[in-house]
Structure formats: C-alpha cells, structure tokens
N, C-alpha and C positions, 0 to 999 in steps of 0.2 A: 504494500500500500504506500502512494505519494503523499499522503496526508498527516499534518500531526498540527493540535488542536492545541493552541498556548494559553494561559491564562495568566501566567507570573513572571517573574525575570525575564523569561523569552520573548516577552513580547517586542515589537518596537519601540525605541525610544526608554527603554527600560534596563536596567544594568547590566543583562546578560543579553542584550537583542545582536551582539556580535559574534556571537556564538552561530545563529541560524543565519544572520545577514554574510557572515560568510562562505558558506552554505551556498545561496541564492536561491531565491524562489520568488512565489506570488502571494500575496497575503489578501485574504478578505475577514471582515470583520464577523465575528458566527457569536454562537453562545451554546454552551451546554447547561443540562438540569442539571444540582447538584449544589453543596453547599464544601465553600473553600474555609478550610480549618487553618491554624498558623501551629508551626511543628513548635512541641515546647523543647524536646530536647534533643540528643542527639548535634551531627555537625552541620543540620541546616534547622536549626532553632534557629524561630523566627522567621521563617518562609511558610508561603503558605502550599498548603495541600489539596488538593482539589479529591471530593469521597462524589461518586455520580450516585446520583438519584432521578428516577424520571419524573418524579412527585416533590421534588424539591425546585423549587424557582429557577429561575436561568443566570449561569454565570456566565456572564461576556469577558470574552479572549478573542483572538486569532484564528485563524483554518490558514496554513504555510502550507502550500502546496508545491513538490519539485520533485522529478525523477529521480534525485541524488541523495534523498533520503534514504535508499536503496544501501548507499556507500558508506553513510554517518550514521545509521543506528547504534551502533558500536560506540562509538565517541559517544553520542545523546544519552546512553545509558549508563556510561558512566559517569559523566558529569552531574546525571542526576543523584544517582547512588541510589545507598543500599532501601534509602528510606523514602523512597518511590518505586512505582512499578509500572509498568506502559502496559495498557489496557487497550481495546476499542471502543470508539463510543461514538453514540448519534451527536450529530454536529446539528444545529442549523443555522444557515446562512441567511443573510438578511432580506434575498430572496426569497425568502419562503424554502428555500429548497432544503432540502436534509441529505447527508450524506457521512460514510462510516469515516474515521479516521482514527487515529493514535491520536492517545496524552499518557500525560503521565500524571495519576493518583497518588494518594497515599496509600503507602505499603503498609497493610492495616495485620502482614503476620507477622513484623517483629516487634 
C-alpha cells in the first residue's frame, strides 16, 4: 500500500515533517475516527498516540501518498519505535471519498 495517514510530528510544517518530505509525495488533508492519547512514559512521553475507533469522532491529519513508501517502511518503523504499531485504517478525504491506508497507533501490548 502507497498510503500512510499522519496525524502528529509527520505532518507538514511540524517537527518531524522532514522525515516524509524527504520521502516525497502528495499530501491531502483526510481525518480518521479515533481519539489521540499523549504517551506518558517511555522514550516518546509526550507525543501523542493515535487508539482508532469508528465511534469515536474524527481526528484530522494527512493521507501522504507515494510509490516509495514501498522502500521507507523500514526506516518509518523505526523511527516510530517500539511504542507504536502500523495498522490499517479507513481514511476519509475531504472528498467525501474513503480509502485504506497505514498509520501508526498506539502499541497498546507493551
């Protein structure tokens, strides 16, 4: 899948958005159901978490879409570390449209 769904630090304009911007892709604005937690402990205390729920309101982020996602998963998951997890999840775009993509949640087994 070329799709991965941001809602924290990756976003644009946001302190890790050089991480995907160089990368390169296309960005549109979407929102997932779900409610964003902030980690207490651990070595990304203080970021937040994003837990999906389809009965939980909509968190607005990103949809980064590029073929070269393909080549950076590897990288992406570890930079996120141990205290996320890349999930799939319904996206929707401000179209109306909906579509699957990766994010990454909180890693709710350790």
């Amino acid at each position: 899948m070329n799709r991965l769904f941001v809602y924290g630090t990756l976003c644009p304009n946001r302190e890790n958005a050089h991480i995907l911007g160089g990368i390169g892709g296309d960005w549109q604005q979407a929102y997932v159901h779900g409610t964003v937690h902030v980690l207490d402990w651990g070595p990304d205390k203080g970021l937040p978490a994003l837990v999906v729920n389809e009965q939980d309101p909509p968190v607005q982020g990103y949809l980064f879409s590029t073929e070269k996602l393909a080549y950076n998963w590897q990288m992406l998951d570890d930079f996120e570390g141990f205290q996320y997890q890349r999930v799939v999840v319904n996206v929707c775009l401000s179209t109306d449209e909906k579509v699957q993509a990766w994010t990454y949640v909180m890693n709710e087994q350790v």
